[in-house]
NUSE-599365 format. One record per residue: residue number from 1; residue in three letters; z, y, x of N, C-alpha, C in turn. Coordinates in steps of 0.1 Angstrom, whole numbers, plus 2048, in hexadecimal, padded with zeros to 3 digits. Layout:
BEGIN
R  num  residu  n_up  n_north  n_east  ca_up  ca_north  ca_east  c_up  c_north  c_east
R  NUM     ALA     Z        Y       X      Z         Y        X     Z        Y       X
...
This chain:
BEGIN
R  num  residu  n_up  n_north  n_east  ca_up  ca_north  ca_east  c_up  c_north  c_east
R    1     UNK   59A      D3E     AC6    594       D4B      ACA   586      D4C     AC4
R    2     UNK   57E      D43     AC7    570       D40      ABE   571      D41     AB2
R    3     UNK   57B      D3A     AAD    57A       D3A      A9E   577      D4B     A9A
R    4     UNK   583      D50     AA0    58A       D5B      A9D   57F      D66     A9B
R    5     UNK   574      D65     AA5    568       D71      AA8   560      D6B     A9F
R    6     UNK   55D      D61     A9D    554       D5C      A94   558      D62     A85
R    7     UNK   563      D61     A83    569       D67      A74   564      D75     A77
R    8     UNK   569      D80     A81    56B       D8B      A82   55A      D8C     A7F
R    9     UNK   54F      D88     A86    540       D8A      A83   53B      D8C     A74
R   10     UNK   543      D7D     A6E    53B       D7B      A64   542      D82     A5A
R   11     UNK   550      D8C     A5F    556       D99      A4F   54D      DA7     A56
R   12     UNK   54C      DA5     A64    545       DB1      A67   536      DAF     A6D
R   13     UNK   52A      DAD     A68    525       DA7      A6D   516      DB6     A73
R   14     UNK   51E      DC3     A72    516       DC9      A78   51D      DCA     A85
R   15     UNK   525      DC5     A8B    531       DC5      A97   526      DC0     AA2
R   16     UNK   520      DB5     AA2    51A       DB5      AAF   50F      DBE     AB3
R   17     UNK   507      DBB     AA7    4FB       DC9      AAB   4FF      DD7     AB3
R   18     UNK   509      DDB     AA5    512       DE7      AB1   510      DE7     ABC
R   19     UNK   51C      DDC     ABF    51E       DDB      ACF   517      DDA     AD5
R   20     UNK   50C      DD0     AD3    4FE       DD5      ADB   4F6      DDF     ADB
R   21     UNK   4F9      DE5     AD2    4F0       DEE      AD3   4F7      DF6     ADD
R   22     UNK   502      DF9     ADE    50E       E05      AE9   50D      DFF     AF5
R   23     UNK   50B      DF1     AF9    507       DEE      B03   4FC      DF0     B0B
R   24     UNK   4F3      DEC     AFE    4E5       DF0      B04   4E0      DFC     B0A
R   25     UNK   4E5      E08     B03    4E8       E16      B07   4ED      E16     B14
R   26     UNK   4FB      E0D     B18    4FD       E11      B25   4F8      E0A     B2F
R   27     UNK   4EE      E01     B2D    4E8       DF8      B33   4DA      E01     B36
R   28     UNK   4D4      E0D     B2C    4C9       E0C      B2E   4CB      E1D     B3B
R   29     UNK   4D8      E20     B36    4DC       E2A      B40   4E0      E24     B4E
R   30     UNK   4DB      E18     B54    4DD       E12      B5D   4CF      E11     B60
R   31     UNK   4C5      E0A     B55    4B8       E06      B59   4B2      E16     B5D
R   32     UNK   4B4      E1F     B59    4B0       E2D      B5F   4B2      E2E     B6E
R   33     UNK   4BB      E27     B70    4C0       E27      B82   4B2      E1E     B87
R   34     UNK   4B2      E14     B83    4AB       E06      B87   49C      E0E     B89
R   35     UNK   495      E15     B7F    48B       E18      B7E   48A      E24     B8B
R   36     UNK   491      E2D     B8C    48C       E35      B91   48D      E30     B9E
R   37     UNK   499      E28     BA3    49C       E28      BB2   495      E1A     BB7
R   38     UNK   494      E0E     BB1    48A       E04      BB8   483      E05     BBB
R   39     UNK   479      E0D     BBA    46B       E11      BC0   46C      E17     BCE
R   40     UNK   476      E1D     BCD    474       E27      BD5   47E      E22     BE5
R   41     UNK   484      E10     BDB    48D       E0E      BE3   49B      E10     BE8
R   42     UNK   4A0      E13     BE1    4AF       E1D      BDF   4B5      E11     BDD
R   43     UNK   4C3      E13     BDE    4CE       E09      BD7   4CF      E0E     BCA
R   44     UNK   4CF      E08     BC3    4DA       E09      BB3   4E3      E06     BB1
R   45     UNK   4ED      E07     BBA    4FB       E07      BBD   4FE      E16     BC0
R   46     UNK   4FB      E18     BCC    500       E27      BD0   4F7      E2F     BD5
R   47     UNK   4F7      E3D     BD4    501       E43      BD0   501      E40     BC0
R   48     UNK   50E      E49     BBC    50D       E48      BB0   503      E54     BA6
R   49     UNK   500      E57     B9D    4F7       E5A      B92   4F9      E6E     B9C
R   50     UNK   4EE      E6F     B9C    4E8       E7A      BA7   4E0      E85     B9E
R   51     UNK   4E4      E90     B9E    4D7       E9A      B98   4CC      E9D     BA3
R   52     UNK   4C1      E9F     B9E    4B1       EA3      BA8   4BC      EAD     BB2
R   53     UNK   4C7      EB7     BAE    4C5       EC0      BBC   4D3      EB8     BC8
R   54     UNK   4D6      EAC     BC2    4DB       EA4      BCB   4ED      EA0     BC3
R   55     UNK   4F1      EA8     BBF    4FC       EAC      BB5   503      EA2     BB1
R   56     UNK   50E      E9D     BB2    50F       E8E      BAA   510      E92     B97
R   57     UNK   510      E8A     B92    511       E8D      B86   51F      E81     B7E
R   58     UNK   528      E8F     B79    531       E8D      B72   52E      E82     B66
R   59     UNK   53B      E79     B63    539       E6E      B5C   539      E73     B4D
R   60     UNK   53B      E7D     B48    53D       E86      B3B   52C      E86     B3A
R   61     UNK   521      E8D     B44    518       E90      B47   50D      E86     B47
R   62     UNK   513      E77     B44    50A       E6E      B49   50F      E64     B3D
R   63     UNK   511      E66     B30    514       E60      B24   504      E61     B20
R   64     UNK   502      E4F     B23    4F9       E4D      B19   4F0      E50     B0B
R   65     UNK   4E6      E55     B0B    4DE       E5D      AFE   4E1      E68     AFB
R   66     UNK   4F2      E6B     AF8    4F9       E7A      AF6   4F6      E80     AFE
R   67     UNK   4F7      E81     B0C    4F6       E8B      B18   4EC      E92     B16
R   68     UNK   4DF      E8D     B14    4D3       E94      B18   4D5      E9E     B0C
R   69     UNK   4D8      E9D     B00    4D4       EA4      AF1   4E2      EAF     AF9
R   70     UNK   4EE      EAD     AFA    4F7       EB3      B00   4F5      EBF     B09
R   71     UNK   4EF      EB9     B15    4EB       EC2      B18   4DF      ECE     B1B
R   72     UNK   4DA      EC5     B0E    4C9       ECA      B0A   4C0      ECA     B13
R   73     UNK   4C1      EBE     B1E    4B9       EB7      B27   4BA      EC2     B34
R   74     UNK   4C4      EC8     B37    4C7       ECE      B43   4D3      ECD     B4D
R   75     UNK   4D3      ECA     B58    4DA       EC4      B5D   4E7      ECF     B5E
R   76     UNK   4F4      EC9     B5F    4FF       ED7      B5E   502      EDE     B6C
R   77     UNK   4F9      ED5     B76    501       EDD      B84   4F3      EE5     B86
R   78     UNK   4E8      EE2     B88    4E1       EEB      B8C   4D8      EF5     B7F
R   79     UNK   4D7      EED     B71    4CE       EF2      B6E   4C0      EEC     B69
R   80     UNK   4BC      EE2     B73    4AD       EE0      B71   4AB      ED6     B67
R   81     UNK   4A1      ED9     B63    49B       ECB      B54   49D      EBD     B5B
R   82     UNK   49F      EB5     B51    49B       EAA      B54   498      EA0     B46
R   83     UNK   48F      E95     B4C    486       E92      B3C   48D      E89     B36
R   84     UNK   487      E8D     B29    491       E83      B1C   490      E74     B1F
R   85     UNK   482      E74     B26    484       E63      B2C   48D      E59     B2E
R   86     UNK   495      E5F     B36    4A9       E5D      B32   4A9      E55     B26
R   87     UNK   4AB      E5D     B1E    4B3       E5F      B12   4AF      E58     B0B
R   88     UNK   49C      E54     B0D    495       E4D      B02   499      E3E     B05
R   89     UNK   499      E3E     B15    49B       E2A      B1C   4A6      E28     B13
R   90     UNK   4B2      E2F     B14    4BC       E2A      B0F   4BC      E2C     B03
R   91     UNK   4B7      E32     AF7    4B1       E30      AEB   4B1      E22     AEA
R   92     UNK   4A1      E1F     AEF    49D       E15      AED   4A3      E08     AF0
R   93     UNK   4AD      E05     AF8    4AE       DFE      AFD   4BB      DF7     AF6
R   94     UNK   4C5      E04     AF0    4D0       E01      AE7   4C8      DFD     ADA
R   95     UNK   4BC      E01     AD5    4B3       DFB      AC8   4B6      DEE     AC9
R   96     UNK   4AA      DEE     AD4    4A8       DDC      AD6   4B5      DD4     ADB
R   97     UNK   4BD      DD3     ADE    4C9       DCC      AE4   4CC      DCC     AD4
R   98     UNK   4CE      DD6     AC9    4D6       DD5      ABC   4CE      DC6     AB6
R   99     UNK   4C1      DCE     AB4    4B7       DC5      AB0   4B6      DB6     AB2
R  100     UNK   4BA      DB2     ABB    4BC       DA7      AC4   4C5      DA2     AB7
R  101     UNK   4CF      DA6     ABC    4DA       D9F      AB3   4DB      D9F     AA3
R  102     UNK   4D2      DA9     A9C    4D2       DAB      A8F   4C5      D9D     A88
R  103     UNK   4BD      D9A     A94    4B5       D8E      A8E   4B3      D85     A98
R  104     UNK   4B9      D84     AA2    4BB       D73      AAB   4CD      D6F     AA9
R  105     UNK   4C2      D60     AAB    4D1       D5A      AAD   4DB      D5D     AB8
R  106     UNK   4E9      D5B     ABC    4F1       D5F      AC7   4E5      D60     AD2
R  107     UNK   4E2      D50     AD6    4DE       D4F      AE0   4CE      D50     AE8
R  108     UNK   4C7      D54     ADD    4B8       D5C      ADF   4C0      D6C     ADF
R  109     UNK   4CA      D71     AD6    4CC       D7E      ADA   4CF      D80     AE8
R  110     UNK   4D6      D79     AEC    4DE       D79      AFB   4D0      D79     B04
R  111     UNK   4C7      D70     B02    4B8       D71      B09   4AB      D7D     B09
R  112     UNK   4AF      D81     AFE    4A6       D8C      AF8   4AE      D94     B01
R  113     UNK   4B8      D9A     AFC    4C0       DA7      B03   4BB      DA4     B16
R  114     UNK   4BC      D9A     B19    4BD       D9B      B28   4AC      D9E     B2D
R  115     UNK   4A2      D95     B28    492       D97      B2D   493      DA7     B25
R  116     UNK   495      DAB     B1C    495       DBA      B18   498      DCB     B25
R  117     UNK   4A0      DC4     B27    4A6       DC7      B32   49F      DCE     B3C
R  118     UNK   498      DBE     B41    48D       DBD      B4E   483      DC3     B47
R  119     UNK   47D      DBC     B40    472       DC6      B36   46E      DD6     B38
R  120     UNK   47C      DD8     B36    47E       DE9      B34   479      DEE     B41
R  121     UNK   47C      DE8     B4C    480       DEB      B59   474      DED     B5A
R  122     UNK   46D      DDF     B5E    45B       DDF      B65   452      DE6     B58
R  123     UNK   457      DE8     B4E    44A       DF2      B49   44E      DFD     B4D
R  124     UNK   459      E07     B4B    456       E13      B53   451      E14     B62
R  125     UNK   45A      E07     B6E    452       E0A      B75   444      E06     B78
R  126     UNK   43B      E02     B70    42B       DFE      B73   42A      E0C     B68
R  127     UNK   42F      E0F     B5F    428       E1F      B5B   427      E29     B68
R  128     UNK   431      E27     B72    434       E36      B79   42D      E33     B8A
R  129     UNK   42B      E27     B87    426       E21      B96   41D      E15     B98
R  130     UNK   419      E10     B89    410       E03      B8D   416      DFC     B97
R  131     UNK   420      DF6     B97    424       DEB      B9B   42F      DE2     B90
R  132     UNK   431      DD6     B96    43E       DCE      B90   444      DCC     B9A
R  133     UNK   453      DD0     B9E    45C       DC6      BA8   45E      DB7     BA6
R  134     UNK   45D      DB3     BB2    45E       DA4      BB4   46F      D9F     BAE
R  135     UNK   477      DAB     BAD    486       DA9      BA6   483      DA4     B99
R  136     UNK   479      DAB     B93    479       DA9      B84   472      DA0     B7E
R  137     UNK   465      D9E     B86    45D       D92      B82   461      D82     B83
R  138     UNK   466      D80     B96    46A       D73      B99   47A      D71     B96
R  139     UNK   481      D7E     B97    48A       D7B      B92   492      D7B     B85
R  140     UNK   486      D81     B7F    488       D7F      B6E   48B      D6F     B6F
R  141     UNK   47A      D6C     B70    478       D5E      B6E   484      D52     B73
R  142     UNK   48B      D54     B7F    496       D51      B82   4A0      D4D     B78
R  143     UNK   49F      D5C     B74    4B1       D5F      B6B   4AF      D59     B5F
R  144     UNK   4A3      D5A     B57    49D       D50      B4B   49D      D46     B4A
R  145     UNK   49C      D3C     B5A    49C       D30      B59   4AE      D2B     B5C
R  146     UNK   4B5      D36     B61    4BD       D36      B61   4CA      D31     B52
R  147     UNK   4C4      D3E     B4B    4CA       D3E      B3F   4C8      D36     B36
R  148     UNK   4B9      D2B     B3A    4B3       D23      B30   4C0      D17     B33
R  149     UNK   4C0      D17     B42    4CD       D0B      B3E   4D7      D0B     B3A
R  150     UNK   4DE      D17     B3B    4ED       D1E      B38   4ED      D1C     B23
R  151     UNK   4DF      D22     B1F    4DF       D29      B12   4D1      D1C     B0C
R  152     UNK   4D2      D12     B0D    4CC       D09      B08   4C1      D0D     AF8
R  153     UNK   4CB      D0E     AED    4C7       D17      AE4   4BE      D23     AE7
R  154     UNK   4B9      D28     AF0    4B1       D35      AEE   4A2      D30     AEC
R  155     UNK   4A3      D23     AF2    496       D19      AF1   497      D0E     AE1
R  156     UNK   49E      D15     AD9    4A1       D0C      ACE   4A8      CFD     ACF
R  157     UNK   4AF      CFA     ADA    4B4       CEA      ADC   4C1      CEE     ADD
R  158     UNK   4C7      CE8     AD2    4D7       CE8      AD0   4D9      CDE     AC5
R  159     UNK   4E2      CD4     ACE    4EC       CC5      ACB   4F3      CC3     AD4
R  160     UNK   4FC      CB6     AD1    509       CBA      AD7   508      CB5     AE5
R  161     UNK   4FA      CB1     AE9    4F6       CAA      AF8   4F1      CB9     AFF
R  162     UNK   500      CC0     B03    4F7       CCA      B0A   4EF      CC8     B18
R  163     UNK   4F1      CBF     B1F    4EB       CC0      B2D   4DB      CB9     B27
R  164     UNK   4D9      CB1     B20    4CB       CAE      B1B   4C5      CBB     B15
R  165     UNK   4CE      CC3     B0B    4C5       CCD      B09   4C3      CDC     B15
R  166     UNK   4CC      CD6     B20    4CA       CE3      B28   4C2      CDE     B30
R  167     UNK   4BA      CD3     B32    4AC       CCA      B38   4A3      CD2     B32
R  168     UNK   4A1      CCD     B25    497       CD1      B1B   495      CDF     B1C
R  169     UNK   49F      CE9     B1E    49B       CF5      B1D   497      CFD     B2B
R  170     UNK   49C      CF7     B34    496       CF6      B43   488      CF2     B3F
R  171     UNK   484      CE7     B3A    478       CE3      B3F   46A      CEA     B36
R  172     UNK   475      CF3     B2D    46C       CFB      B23   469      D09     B2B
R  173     UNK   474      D0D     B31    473       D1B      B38   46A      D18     B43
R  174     UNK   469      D0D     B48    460       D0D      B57   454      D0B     B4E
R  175     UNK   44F      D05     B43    441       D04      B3E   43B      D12     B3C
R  176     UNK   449      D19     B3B    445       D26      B30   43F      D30     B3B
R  177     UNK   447      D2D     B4A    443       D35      B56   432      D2F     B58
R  178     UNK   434      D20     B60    425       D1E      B61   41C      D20     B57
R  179     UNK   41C      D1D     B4E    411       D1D      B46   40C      D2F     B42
R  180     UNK   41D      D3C     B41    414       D44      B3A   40F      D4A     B49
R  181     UNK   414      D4B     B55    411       D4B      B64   3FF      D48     B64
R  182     UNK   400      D3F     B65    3F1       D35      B65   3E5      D3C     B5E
R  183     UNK   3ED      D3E     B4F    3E2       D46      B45   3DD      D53     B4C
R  184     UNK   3E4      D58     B4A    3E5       D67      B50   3DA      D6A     B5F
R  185     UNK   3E0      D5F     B68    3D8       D5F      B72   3C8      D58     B6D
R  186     UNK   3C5      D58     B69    3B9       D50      B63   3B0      D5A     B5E
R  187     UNK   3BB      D61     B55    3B3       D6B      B4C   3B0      D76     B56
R  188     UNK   3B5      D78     B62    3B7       D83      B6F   3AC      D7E     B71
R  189     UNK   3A3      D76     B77    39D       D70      B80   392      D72     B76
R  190     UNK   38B      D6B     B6C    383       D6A      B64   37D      D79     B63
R  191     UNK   38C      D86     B5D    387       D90      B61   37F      D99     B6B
R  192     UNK   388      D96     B75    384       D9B      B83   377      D96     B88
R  193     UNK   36E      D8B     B83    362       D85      B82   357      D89     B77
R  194     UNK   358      D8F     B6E    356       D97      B65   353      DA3     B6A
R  195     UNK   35C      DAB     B69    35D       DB9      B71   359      DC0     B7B
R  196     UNK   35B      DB1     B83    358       DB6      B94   364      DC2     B9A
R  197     UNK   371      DC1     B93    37F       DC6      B9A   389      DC4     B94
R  198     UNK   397      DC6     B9B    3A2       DC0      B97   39F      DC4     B88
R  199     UNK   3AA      DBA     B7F    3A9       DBC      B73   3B5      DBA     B6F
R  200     UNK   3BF      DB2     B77    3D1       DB4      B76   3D4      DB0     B7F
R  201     UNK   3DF      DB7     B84    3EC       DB3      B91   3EF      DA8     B8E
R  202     UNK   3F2      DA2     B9E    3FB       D9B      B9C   406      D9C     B99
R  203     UNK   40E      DA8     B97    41C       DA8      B8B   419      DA8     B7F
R  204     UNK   40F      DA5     B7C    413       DA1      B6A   414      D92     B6A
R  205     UNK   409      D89     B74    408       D7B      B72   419      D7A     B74
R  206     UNK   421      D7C     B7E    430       D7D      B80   436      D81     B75
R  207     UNK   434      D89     B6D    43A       D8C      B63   439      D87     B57
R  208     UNK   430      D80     B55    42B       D72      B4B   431      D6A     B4A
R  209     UNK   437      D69     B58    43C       D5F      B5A   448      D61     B5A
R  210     UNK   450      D67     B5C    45D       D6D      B58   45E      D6D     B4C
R  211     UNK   456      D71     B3F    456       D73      B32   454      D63     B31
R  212     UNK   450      D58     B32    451       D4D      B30   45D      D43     B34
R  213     UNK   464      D49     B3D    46B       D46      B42   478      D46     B36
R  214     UNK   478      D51     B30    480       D58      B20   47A      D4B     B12
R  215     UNK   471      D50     B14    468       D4E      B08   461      D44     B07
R  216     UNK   461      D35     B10    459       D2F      B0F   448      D33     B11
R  217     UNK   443      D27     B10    435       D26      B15   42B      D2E     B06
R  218     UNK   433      D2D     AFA    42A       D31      AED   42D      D43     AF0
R  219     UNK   43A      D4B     AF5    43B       D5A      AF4   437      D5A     B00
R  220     UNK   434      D52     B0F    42A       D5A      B17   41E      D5D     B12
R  221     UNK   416      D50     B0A    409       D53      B08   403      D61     AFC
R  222     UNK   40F      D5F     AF5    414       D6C      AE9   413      D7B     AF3
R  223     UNK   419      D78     AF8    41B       D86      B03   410      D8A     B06
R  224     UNK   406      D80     B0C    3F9       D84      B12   3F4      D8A     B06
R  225     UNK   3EC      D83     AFA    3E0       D86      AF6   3EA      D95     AEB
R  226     UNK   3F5      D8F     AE7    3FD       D9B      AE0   400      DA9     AE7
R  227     UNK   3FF      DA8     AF6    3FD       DB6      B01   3F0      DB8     AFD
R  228     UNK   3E6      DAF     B00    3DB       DB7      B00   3D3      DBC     AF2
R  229     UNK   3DC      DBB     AE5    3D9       DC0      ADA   3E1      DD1     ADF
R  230     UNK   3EE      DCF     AE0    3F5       DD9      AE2   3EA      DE7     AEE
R  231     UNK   3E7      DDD     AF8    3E1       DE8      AFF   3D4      DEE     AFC
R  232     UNK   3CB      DE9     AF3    3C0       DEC      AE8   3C3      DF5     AE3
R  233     UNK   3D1      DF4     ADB    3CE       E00      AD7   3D5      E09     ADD
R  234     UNK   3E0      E08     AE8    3E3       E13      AEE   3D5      E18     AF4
R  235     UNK   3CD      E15     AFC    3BE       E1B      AFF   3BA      E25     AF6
R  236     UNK   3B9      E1D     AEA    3AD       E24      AE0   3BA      E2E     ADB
R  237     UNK   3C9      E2D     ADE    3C6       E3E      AD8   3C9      E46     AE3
R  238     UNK   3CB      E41     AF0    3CA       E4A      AFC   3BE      E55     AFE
R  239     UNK   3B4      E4A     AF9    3A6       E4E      AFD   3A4      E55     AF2
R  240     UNK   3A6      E54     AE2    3A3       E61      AD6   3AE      E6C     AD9
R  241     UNK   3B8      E6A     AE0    3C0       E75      AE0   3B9      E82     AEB
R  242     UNK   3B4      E76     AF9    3AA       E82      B01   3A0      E83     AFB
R  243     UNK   397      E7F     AF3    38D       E85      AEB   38F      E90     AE5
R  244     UNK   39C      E92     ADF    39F       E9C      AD7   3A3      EA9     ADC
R  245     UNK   3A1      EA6     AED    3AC       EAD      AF2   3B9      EB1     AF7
R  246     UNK   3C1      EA5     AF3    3CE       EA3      AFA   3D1      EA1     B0A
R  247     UNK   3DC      EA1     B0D    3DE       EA3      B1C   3E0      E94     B1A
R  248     UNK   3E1      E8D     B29    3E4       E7E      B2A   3F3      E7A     B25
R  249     UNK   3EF      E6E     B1C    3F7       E67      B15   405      E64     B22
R  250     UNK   400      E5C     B2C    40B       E56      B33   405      E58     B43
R  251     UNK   410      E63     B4A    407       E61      B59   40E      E59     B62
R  252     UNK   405      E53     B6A    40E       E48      B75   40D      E4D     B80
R  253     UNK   411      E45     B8A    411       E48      B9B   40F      E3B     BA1
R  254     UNK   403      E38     BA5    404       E2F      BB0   40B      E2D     BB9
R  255     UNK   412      E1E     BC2    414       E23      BC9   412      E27     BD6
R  256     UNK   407      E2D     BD4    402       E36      BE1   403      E45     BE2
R  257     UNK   402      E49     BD2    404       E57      BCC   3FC      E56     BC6
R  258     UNK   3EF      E50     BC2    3E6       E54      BB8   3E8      E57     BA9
R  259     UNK   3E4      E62     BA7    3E7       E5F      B96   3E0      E56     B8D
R  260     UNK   3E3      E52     B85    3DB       E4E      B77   3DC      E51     B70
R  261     UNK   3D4      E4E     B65    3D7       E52      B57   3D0      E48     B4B
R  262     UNK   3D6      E44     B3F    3CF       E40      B37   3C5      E3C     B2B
R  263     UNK   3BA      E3C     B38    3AB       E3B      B2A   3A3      E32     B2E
R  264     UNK   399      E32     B27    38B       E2A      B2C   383      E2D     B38
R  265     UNK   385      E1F     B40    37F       E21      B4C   388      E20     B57
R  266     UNK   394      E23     B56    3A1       E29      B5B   3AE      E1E     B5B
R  267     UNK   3AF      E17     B67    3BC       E0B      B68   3C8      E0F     B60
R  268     UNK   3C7      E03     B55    3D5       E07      B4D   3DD      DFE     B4F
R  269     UNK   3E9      E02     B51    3F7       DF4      B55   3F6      DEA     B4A
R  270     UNK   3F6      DE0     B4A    3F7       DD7      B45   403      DCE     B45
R  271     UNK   40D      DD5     B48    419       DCE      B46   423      DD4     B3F
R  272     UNK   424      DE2     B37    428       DE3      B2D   423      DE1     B21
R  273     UNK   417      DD6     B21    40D       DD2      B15   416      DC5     B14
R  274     UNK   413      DBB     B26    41C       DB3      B23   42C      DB2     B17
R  275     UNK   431      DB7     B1F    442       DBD      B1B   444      DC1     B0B
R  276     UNK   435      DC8     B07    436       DC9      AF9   435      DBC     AF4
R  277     UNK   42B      DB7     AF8    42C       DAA      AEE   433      D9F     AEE
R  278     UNK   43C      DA1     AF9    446       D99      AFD   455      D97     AF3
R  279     UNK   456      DA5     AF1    45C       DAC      AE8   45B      DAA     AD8
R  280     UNK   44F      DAA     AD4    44A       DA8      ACA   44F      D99     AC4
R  281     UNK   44C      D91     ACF    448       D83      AD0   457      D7D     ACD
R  282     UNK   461      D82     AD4    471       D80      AD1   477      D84     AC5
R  283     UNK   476      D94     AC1    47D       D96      AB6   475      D96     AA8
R  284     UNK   467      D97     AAC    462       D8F      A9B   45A      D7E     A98
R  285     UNK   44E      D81     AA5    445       D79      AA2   447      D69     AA5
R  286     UNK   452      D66     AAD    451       D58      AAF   455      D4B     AA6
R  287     UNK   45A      D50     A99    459       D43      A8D   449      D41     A8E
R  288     UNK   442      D4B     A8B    433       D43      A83   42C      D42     A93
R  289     UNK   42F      D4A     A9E    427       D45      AAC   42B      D39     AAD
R  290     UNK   435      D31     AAB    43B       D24      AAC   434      D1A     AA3
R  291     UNK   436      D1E     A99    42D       D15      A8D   41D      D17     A8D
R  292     UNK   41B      D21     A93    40B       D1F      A96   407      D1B     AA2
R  293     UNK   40D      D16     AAD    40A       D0E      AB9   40D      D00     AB6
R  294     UNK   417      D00     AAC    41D       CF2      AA6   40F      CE8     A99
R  295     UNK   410      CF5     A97    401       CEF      A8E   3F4      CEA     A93
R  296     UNK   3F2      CF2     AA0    3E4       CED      AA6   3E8      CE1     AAC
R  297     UNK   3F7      CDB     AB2    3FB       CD2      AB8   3F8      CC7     AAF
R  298     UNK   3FA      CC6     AA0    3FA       CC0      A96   3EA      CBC     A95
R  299     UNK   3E4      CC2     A96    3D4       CC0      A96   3D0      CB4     AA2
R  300     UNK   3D9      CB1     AAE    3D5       CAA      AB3   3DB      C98     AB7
């Protein structure tokens, strides 16, 4: 049967991407659920898929990416708008799941797709509420260290001693938690001594660590300084777009109700800076991040 899919890959070898990608779509039409209703504490089990005027919504009506352009972002029982936001998560989410598989191997794709996932999740919700669930951070980091033993290879160790390499990749996922954990809290503290106020949640140190947990100890520390390029320049063009006059780039809600918004001077989430670079770190940058943490290793 292995043989057999392996043949089928290598005559068709846009076949998995596809399928990831149709998956990811229906995966990201699920993370739509995740996002809106954890916060607020809901199940994401039941009820099933609800319009704002309470309505359930037909499974014709709830086709991933099509629906929204379908029904030109209005809902069919009552009428009222609702935002492309939808339509974009699951965009995005069937991209990156394709992507996955069009440049990792099986078993970093199978890793990628899953932290992507969670990713998706805790950036929208720290965009809409400044927080991270403790589902997604400690139990990212969980299911990473999880996977590290199951999927040995996502950590690069594959020979025919699987239980040595599912050590090895344990002992790389736990470095990858403490160590990018540690940083992060470090760089929090240092800040916050600087500043004279908070300067990052504790859900990003958790979510460092989660991303390390994926990615080893070299894509947590990638994550960090590669967010905080990312959020540089999300800043600088939040803040030229309000110079120019623009309405706010991205508004959030505390959770208390406060609003925010992002510019100078003004708390910006730092965990979709994370998640970018986390991202980054998986599907392009980790040959030469590798060979350049390998090289300073070499220096000593």
């Amino acid at each position: 049967m292995d043989d057999s899919l392996s043949a089928m890959f290598a005559t068709y070898p846009w076949l998995a991407p596809a399928a990831a990608g149709v998956f990811g779509a229906i995966l990201g039409s699920f993370l739509n659920v995740v996002i809106l209703r954890v916060p607020a504490g809901r199940s994401i089990v039941t009820p099933g898929s609800q319009c704002g005027c309470g309505a359930p919504i037909a499974w014709y009506d709830n086709i991933p990416i099509l629906s929204w352009f379908i029904l030109r972002g209005k809902a069919r029982c009552c009428g009222r708008a609702y935002s492309i936001r939808y339509a974009a998560i699951e965009t995005v989410t069937a991209a990156l799941f394709a992507t996955c598989w069009l440049v990792l191997p099986p078993a970093q794709a199978i890793a990628g797709c899953v932290m992507i996932g969670g990713l998706i999740c805790a950036t929208f919700i720290d965009l809409d509420h400044l927080i991270i669930p403790d589902g997604l951070t400690i139990g990212g980091a969980l299911l990473g260290l999880a996977l590290s033993v199951a999927l040995p290879a996502m950590h690069g160790f594959s020979s025919e001693f699987w239980i040595a390499d599912a050590l090895r990749a344990a002992v790389a996922s736990l470095k990858g938690v403490f160590i990018g954990s540690a940083a992060v809290l470090w760089i929090a503290i240092l800040a916050e001594a600087v500043l004279k106020k908070d300067a990052m949640g504790f859900g990003d140190v958790k979510l460092v660590g989660a991303i390390g947990a994926f990615c080893g100890w070299q894509g947590a520390l990638f994550s960090i300084f590669g967010g905080a390029v990312v959020g540089s320049l999300w800043v600088a063009a939040a803040w030229l777009w309000r110079r120019g006059g623009g309405r706010r780039i991205v508004p959030a809600q505390t959770a208390e109700g406060e609003e925010t918004e992002l510019a100078l001077g003004v708390h910006v989430p730092f965990g979709p800076m994370l998640a970018a670079g986390a991202v980054i770190y998986a599907l392009l940058a980790r040959p030469w991040v590798t060979a350049y943490f390998d090289g300073i290793a070499s220096l000593f």
